[in-house]
PDB file of N, H, CA, C and O in Angstrom:
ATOM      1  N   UNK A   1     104.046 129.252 166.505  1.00  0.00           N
ATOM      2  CA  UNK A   1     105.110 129.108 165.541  1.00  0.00           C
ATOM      3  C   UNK A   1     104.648 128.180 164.416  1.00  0.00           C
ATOM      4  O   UNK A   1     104.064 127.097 164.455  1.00  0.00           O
ATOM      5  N   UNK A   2     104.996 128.776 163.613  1.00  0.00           N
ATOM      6  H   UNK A   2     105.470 129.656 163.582  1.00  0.00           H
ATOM      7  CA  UNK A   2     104.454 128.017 161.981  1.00  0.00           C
ATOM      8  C   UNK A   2     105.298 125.737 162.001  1.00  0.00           C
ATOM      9  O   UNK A   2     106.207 125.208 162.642  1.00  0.00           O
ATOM     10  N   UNK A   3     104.748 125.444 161.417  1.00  0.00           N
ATOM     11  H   UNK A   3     104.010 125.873 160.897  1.00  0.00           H
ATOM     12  CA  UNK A   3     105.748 124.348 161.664  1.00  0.00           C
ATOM     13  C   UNK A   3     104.947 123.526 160.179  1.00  0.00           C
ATOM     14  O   UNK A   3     104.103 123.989 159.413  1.00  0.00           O
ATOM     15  N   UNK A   4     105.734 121.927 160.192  1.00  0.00           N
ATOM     16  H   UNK A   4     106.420 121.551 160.815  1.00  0.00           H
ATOM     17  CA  UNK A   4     105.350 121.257 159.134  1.00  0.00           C
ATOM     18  C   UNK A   4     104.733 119.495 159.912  1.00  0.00           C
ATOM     19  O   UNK A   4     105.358 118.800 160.714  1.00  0.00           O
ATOM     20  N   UNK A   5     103.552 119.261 159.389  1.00  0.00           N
ATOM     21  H   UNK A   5     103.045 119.825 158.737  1.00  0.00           H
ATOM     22  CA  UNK A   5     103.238 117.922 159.938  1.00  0.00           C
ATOM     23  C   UNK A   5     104.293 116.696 159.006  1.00  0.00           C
ATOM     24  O   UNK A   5     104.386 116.610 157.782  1.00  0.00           O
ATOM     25  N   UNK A   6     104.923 115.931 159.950  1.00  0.00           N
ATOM     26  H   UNK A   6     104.847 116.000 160.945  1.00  0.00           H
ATOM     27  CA  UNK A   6     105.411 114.816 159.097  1.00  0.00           C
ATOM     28  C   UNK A   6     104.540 113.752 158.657  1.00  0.00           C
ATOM     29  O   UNK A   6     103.754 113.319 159.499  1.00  0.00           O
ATOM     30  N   UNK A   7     104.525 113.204 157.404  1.00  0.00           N
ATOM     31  H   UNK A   7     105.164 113.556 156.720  1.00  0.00           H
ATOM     32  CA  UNK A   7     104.029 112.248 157.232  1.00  0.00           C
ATOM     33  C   UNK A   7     104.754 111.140 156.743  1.00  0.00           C
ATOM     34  O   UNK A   7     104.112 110.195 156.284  1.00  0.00           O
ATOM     35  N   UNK A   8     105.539 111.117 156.757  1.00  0.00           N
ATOM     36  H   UNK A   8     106.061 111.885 157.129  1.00  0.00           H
ATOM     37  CA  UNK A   8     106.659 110.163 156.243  1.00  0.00           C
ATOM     38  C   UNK A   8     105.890 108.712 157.166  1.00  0.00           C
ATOM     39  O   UNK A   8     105.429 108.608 158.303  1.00  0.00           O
ATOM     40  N   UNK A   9     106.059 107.697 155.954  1.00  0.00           N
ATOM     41  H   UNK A   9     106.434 107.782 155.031  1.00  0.00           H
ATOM     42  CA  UNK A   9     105.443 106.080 156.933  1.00  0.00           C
ATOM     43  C   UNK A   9     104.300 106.401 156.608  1.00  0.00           C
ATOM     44  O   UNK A   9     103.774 105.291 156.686  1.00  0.00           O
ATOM     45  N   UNK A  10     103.169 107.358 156.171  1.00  0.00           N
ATOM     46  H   UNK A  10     103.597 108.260 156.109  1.00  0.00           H
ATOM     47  CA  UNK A  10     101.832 107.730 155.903  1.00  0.00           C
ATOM     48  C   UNK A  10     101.297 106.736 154.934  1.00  0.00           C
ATOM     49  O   UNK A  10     100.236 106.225 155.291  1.00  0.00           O
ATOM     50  N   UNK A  11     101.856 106.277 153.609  1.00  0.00           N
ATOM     51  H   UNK A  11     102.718 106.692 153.319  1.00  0.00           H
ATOM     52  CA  UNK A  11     101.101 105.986 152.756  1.00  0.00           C
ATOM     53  C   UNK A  11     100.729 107.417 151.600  1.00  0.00           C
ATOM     54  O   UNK A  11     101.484 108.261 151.118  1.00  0.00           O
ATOM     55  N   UNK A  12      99.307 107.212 151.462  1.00  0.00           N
ATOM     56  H   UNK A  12      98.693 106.527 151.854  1.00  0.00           H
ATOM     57  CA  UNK A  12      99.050 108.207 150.910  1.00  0.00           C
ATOM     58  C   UNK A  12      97.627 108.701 151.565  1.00  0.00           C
ATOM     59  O   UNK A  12      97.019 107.789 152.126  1.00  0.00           O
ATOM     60  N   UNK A  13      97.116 109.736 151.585  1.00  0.00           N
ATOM     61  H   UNK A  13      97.610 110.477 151.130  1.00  0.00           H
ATOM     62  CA  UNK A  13      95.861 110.552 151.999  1.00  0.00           C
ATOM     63  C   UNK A  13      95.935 111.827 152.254  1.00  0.00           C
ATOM     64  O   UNK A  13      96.760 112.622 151.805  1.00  0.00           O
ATOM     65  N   UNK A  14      94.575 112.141 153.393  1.00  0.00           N
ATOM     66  H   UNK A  14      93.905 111.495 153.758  1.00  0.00           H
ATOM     67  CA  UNK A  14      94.960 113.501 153.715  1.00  0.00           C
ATOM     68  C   UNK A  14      94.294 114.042 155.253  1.00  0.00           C
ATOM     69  O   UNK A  14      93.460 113.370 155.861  1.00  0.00           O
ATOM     70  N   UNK A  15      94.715 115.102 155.648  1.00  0.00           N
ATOM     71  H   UNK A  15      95.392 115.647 155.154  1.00  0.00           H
ATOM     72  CA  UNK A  15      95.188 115.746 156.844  1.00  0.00           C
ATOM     73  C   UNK A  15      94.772 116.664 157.492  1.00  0.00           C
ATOM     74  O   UNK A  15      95.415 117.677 157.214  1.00  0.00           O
ATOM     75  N   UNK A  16      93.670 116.921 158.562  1.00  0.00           N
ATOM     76  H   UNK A  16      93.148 116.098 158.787  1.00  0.00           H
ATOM     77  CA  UNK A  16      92.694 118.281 159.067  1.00  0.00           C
ATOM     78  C   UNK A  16      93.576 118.800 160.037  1.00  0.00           C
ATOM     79  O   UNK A  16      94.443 118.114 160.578  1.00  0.00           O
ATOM     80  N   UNK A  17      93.379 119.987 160.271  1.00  0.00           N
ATOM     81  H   UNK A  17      92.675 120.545 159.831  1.00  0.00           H
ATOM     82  CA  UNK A  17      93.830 119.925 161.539  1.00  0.00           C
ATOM     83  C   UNK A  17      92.535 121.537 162.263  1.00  0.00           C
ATOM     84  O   UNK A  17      92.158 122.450 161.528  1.00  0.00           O
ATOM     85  N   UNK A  18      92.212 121.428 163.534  1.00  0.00           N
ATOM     86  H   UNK A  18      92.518 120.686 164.131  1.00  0.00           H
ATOM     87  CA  UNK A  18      90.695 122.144 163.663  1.00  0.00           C
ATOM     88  C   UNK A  18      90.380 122.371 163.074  1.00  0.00           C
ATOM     89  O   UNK A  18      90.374 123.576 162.821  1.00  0.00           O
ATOM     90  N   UNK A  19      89.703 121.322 162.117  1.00  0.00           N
ATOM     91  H   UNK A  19      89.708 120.344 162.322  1.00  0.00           H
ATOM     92  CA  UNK A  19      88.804 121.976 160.864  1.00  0.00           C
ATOM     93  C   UNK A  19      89.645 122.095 159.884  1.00  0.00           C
ATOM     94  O   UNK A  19      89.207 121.690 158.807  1.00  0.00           O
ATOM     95  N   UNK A  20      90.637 122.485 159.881  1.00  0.00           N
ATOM     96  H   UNK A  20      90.993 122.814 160.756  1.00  0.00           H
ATOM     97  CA  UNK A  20      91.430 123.508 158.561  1.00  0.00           C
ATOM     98  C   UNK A  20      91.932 122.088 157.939  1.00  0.00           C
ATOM     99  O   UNK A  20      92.294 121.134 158.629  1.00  0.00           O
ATOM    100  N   UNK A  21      91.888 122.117 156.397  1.00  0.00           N
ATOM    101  H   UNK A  21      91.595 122.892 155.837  1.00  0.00           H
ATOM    102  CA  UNK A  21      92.307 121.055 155.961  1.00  0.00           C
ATOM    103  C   UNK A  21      94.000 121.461 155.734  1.00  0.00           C
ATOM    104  O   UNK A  21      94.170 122.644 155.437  1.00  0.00           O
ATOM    105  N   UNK A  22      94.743 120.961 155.797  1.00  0.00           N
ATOM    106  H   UNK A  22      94.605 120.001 156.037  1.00  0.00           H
ATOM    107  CA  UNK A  22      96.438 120.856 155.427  1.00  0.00           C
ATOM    108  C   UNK A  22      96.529 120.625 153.670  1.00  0.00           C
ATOM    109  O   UNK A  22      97.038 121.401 152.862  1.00  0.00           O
ATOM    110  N   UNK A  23      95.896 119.369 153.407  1.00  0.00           N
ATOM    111  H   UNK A  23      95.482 118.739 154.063  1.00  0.00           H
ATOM    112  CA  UNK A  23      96.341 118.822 152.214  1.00  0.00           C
ATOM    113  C   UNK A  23      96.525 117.411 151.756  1.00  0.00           C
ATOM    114  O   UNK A  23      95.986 116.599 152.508  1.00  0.00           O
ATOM    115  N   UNK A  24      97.060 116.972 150.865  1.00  0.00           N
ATOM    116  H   UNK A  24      97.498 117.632 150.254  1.00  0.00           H
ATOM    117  CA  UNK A  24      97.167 115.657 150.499  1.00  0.00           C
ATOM    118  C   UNK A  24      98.495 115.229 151.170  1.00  0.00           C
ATOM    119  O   UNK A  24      99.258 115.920 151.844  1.00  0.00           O
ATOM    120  N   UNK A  25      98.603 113.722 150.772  1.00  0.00           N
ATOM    121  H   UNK A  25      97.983 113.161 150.224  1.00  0.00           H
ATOM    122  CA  UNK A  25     100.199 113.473 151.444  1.00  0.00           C
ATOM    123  C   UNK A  25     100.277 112.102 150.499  1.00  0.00           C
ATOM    124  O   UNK A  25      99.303 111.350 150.475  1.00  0.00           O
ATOM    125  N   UNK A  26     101.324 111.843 149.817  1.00  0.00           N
ATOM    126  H   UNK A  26     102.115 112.455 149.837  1.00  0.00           H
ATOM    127  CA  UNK A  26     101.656 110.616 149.661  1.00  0.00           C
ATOM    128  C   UNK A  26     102.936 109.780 149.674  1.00  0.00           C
ATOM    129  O   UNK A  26     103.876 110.563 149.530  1.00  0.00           O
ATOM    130  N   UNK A  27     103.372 108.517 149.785  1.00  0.00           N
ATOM    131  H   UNK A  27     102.609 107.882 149.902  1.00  0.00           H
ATOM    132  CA  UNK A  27     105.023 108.565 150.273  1.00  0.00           C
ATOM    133  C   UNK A  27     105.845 108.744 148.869  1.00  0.00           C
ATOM    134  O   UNK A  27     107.075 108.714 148.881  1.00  0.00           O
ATOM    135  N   UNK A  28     105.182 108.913 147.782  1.00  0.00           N
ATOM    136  H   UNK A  28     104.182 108.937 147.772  1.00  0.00           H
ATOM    137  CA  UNK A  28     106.350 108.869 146.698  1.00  0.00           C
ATOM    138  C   UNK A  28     106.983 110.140 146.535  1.00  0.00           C
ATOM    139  O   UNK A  28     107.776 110.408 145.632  1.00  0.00           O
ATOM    140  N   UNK A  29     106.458 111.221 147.801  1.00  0.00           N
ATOM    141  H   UNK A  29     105.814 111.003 148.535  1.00  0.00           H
ATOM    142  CA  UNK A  29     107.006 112.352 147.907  1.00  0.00           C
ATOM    143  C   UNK A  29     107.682 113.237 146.262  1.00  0.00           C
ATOM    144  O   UNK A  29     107.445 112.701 145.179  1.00  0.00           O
ATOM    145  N   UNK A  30     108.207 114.104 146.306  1.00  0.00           N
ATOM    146  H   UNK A  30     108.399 114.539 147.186  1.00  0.00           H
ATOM    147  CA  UNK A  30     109.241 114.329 146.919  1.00  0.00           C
ATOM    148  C   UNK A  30     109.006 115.259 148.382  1.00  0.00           C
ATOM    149  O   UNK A  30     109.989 115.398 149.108  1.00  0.00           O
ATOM    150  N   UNK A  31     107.821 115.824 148.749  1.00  0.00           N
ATOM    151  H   UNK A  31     107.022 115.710 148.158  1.00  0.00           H
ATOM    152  CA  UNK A  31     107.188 116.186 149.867  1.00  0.00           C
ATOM    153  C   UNK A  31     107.041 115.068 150.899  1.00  0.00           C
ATOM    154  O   UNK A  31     106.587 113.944 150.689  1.00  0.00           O
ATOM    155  N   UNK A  32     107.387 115.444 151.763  1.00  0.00           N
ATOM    156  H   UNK A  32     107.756 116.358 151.933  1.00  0.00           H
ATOM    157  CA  UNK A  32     107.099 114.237 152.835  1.00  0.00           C
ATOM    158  C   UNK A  32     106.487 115.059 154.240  1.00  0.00           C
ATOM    159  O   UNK A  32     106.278 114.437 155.281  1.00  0.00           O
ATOM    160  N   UNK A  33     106.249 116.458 154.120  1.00  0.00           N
ATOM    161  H   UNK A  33     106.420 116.963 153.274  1.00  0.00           H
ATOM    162  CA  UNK A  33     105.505 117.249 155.082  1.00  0.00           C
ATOM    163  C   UNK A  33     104.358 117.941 154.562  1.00  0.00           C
ATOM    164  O   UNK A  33     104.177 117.901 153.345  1.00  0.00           O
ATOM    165  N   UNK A  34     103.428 118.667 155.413  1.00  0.00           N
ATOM    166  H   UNK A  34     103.575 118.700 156.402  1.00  0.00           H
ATOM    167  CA  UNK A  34     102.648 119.326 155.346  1.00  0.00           C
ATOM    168  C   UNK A  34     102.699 120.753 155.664  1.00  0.00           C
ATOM    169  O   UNK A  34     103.556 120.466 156.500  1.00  0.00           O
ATOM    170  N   UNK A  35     102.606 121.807 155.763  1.00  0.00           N
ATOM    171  H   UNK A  35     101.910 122.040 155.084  1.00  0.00           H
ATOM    172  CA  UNK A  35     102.773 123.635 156.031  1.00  0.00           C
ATOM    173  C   UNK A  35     102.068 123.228 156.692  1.00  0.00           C
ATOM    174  O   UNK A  35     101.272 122.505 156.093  1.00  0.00           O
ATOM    175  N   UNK A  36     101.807 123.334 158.266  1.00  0.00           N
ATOM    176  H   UNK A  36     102.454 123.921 158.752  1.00  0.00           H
ATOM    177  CA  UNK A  36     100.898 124.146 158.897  1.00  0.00           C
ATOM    178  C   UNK A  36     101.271 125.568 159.819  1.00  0.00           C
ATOM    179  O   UNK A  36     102.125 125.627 160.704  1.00  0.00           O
ATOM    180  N   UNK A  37     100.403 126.660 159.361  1.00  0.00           N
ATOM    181  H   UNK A  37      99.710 126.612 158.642  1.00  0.00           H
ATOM    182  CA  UNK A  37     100.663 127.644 160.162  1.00  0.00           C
ATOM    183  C   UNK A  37     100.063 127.877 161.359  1.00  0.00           C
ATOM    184  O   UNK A  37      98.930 127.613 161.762  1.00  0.00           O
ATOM    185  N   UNK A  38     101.002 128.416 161.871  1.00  0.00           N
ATOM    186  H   UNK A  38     101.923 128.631 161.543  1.00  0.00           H
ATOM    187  CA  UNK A  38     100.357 128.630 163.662  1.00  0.00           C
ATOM    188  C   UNK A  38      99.561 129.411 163.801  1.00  0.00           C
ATOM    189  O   UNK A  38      99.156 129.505 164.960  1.00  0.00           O
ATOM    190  N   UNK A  39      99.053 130.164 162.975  1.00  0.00           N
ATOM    191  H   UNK A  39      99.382 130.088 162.034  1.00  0.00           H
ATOM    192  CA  UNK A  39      97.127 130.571 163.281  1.00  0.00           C
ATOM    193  C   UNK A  39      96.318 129.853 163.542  1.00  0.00           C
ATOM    194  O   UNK A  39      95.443 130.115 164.367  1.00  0.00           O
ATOM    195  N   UNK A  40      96.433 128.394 162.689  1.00  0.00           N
ATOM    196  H   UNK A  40      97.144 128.182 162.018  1.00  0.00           H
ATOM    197  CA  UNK A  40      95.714 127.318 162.847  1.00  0.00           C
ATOM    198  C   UNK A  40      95.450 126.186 164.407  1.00  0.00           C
ATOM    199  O   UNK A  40      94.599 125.385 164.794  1.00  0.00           O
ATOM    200  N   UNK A  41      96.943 126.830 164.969  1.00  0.00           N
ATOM    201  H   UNK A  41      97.634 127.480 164.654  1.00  0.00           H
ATOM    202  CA  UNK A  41      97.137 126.188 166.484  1.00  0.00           C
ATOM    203  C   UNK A  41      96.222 126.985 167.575  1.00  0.00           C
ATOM    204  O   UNK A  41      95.960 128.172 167.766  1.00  0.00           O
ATOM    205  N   UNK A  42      95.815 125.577 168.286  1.00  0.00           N
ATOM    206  H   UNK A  42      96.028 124.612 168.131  1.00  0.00           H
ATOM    207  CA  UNK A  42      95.024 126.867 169.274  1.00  0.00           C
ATOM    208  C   UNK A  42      95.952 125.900 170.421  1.00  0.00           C
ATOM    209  O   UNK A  42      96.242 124.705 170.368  1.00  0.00           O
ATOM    210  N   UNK A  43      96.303 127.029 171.539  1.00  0.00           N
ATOM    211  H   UNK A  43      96.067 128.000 171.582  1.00  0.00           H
ATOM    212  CA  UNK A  43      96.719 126.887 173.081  1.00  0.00           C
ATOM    213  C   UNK A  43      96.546 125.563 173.744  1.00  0.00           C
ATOM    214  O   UNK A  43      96.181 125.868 174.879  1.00  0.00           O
ATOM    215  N   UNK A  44      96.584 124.714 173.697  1.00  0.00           N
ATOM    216  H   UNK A  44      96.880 124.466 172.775  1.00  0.00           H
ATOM    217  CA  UNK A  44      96.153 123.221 174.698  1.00  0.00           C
ATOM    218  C   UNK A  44      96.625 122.046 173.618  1.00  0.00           C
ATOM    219  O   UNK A  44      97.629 121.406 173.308  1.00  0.00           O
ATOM    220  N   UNK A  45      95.328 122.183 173.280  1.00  0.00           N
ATOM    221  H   UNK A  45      94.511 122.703 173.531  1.00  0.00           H
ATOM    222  CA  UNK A  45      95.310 119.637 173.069  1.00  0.00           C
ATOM    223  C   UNK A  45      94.142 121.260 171.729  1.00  0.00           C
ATOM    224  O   UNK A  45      93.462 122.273 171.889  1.00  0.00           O
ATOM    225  N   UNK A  46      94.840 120.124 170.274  1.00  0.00           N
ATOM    226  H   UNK A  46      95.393 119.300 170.144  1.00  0.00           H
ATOM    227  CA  UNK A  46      94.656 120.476 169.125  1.00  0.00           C
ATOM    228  C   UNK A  46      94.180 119.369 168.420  1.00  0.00           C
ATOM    229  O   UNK A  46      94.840 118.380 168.741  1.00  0.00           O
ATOM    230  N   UNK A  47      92.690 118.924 166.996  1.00  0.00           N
ATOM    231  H   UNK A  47      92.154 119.727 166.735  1.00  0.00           H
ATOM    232  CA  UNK A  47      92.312 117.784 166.688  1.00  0.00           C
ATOM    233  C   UNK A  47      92.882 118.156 165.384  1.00  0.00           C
ATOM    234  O   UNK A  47      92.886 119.150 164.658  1.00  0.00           O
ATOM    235  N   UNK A  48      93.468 116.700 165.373  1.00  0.00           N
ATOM    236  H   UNK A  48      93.465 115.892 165.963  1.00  0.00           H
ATOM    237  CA  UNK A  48      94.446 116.190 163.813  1.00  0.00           C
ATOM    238  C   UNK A  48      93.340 115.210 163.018  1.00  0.00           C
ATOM    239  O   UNK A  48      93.605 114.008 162.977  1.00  0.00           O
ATOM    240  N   UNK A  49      92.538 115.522 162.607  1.00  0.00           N
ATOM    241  H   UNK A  49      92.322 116.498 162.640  1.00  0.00           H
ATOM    242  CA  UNK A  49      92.364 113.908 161.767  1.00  0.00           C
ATOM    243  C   UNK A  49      92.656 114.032 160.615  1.00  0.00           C
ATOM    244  O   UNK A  49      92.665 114.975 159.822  1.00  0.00           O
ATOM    245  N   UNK A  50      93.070 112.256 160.549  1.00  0.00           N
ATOM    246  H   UNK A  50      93.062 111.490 161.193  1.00  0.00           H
ATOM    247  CA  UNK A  50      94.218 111.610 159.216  1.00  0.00           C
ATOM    248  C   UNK A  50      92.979 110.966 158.781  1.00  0.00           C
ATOM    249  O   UNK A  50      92.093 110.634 159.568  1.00  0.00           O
ATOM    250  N   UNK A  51      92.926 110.775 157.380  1.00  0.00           N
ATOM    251  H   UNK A  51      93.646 111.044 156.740  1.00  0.00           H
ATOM    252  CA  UNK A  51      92.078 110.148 156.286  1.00  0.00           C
ATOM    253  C   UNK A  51      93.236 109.475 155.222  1.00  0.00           C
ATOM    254  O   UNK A  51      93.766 110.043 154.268  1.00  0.00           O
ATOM    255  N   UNK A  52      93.423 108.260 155.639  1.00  0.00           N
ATOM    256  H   UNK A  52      92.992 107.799 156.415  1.00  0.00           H
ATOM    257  CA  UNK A  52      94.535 107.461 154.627  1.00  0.00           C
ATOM    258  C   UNK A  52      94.056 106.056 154.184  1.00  0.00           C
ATOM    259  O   UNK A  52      93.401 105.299 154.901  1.00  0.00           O
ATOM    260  N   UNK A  53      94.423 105.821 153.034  1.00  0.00           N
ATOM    261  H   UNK A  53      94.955 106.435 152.452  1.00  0.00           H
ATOM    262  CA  UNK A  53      93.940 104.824 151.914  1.00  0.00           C
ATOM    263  C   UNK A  53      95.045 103.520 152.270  1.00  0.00           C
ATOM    264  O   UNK A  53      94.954 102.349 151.902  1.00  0.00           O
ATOM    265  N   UNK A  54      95.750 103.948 152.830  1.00  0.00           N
ATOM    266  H   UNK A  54      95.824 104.899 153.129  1.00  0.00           H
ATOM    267  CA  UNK A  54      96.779 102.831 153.142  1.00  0.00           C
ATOM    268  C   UNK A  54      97.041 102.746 154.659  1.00  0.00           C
ATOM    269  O   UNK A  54      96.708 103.814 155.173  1.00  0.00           O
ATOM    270  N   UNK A  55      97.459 101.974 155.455  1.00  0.00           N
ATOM    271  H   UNK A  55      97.729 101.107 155.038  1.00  0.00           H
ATOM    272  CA  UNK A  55      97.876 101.556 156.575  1.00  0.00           C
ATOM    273  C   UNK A  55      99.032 102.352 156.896  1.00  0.00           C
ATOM    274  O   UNK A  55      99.797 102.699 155.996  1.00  0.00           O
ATOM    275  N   UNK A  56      99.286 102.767 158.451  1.00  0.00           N
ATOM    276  H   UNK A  56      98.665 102.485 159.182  1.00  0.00           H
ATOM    277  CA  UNK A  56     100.440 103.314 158.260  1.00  0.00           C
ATOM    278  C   UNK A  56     102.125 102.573 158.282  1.00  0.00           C
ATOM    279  O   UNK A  56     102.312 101.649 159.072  1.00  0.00           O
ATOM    280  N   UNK A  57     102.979 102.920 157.617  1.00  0.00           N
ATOM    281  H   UNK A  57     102.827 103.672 156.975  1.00  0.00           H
ATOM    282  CA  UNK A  57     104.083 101.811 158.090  1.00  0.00           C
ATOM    283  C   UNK A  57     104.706 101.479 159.175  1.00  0.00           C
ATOM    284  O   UNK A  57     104.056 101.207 160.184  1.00  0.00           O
ATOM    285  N   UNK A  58     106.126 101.440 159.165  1.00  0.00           N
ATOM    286  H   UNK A  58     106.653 101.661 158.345  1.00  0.00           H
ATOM    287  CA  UNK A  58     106.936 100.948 160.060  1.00  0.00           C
ATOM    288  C   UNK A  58     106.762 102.445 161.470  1.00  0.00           C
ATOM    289  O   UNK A  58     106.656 102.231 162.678  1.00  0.00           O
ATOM    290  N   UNK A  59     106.778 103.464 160.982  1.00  0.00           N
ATOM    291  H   UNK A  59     106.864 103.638 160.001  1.00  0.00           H
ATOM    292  CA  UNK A  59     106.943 104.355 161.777  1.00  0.00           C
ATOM    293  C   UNK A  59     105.373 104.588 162.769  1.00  0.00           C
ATOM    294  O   UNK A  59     105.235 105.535 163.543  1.00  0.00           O
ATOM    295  N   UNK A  60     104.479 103.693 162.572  1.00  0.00           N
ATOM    296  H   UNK A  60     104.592 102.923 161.943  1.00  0.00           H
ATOM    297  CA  UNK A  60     103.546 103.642 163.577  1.00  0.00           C
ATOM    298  C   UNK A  60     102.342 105.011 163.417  1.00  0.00           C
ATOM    299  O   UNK A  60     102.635 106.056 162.836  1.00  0.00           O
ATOM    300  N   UNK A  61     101.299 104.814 163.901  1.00  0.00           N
ATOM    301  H   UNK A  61     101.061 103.965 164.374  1.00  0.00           H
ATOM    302  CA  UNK A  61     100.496 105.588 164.275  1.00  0.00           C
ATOM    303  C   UNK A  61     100.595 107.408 164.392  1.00  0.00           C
ATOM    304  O   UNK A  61      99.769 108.295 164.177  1.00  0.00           O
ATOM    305  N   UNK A  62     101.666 107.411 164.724  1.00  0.00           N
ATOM    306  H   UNK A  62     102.337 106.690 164.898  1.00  0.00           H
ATOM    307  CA  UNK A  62     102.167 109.187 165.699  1.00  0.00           C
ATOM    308  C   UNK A  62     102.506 109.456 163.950  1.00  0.00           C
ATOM    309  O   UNK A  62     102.943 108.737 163.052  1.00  0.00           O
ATOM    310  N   UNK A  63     101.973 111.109 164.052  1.00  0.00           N
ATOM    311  H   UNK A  63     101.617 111.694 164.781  1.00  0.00           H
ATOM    312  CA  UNK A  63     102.679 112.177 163.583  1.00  0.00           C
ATOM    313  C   UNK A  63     103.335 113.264 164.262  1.00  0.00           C
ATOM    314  O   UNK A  63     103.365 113.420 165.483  1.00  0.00           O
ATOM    315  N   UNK A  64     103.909 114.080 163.304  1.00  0.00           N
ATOM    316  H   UNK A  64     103.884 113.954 162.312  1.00  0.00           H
ATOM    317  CA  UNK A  64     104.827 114.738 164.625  1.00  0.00           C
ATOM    318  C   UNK A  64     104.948 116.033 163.859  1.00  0.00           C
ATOM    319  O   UNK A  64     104.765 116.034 162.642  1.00  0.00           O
ATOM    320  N   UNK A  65     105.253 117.154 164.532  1.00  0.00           N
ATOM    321  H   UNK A  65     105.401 117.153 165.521  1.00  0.00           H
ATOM    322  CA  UNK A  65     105.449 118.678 163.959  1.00  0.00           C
ATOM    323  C   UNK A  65     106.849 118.833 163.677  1.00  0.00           C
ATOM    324  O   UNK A  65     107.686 118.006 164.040  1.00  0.00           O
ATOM    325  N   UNK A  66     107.068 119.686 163.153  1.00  0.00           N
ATOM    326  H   UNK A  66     106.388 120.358 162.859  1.00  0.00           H
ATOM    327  CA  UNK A  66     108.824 119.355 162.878  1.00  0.00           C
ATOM    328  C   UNK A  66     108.916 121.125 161.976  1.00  0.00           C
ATOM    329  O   UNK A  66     108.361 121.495 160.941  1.00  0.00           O
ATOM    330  N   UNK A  67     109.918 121.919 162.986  1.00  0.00           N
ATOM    331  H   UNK A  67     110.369 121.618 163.826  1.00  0.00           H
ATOM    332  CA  UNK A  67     110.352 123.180 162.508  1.00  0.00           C
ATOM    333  C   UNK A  67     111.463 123.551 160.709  1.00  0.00           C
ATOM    334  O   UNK A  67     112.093 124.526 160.300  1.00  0.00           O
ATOM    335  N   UNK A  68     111.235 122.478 160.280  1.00  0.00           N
ATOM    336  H   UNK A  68     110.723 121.685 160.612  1.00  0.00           H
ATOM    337  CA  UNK A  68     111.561 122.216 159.029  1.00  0.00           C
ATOM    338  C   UNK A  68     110.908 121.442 158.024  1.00  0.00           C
ATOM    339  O   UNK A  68     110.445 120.378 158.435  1.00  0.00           O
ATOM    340  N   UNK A  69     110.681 121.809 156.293  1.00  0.00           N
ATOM    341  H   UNK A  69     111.057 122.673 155.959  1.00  0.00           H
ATOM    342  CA  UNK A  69     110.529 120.820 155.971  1.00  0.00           C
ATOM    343  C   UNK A  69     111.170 119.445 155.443  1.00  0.00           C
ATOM    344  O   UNK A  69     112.391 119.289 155.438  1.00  0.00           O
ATOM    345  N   UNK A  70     110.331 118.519 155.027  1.00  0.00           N
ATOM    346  H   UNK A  70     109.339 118.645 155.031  1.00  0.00           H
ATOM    347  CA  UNK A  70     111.372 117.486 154.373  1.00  0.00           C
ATOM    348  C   UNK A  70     111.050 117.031 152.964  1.00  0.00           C
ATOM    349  O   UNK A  70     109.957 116.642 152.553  1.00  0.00           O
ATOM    350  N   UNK A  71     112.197 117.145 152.290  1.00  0.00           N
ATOM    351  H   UNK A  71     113.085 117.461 152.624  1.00  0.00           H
ATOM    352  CA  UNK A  71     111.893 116.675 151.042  1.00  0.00           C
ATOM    353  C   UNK A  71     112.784 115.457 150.811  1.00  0.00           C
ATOM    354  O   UNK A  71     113.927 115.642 151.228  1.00  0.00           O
ATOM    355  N   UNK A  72     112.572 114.272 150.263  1.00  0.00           N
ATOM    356  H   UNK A  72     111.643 114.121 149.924  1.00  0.00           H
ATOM    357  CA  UNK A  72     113.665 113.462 149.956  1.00  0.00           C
ATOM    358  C   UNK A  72     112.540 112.400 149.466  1.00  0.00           C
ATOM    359  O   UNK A  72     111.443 112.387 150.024  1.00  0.00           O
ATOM    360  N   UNK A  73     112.924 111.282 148.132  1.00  0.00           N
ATOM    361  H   UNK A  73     113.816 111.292 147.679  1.00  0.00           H
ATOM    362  CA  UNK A  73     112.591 110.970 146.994  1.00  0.00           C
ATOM    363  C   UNK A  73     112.971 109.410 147.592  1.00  0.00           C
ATOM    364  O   UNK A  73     114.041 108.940 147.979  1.00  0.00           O
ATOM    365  N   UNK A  74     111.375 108.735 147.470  1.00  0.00           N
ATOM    366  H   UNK A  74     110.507 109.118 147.156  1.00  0.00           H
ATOM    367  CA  UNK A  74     111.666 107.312 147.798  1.00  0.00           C
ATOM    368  C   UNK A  74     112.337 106.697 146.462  1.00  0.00           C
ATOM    369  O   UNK A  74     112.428 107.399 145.455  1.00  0.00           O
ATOM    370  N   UNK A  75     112.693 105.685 146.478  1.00  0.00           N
ATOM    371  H   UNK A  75     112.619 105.114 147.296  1.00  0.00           H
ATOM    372  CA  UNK A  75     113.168 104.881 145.290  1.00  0.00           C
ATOM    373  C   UNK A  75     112.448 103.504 145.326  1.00  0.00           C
ATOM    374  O   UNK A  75     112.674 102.666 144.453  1.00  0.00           O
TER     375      UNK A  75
END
């Protein structure tokens, strides 16, 4: 199933997932996810690596998949 990586708490950078790159991410959004499609998923334990210029925030280490995206505009 297709889904979206959250990055919200990210900072700014960017996002592999087996190989396949996702994209950029930064928090001044108005994007605060990534598209990934489920071609890209393989069956088990899947490698994410994050490449970020900033630390991550309050929301810690974890990203998470999420069957929607999110858009909403820091201030």
């Amino acid at each position: 199933m297709d889904s979206f990586v959250d990055t919200r708490g990210w900072g700014h950078g960017q996002v592999w997932v087996n190989g396949h790159h996702l994209g950029r991410f930064w928090s001044l959004g108005p994007q605060q996810t990534l598209y990934l499609p489920a071609s890209w998923l393989k069956a088990g334990a899947n490698e994410v690596l994050v490449f970020t210029t900033e630390p991550p925030g309050a929301a810690g280490m974890t990203m998470q998949g999420l069957a929607e995206p999110v858009y909403e505009r820091r201030r």
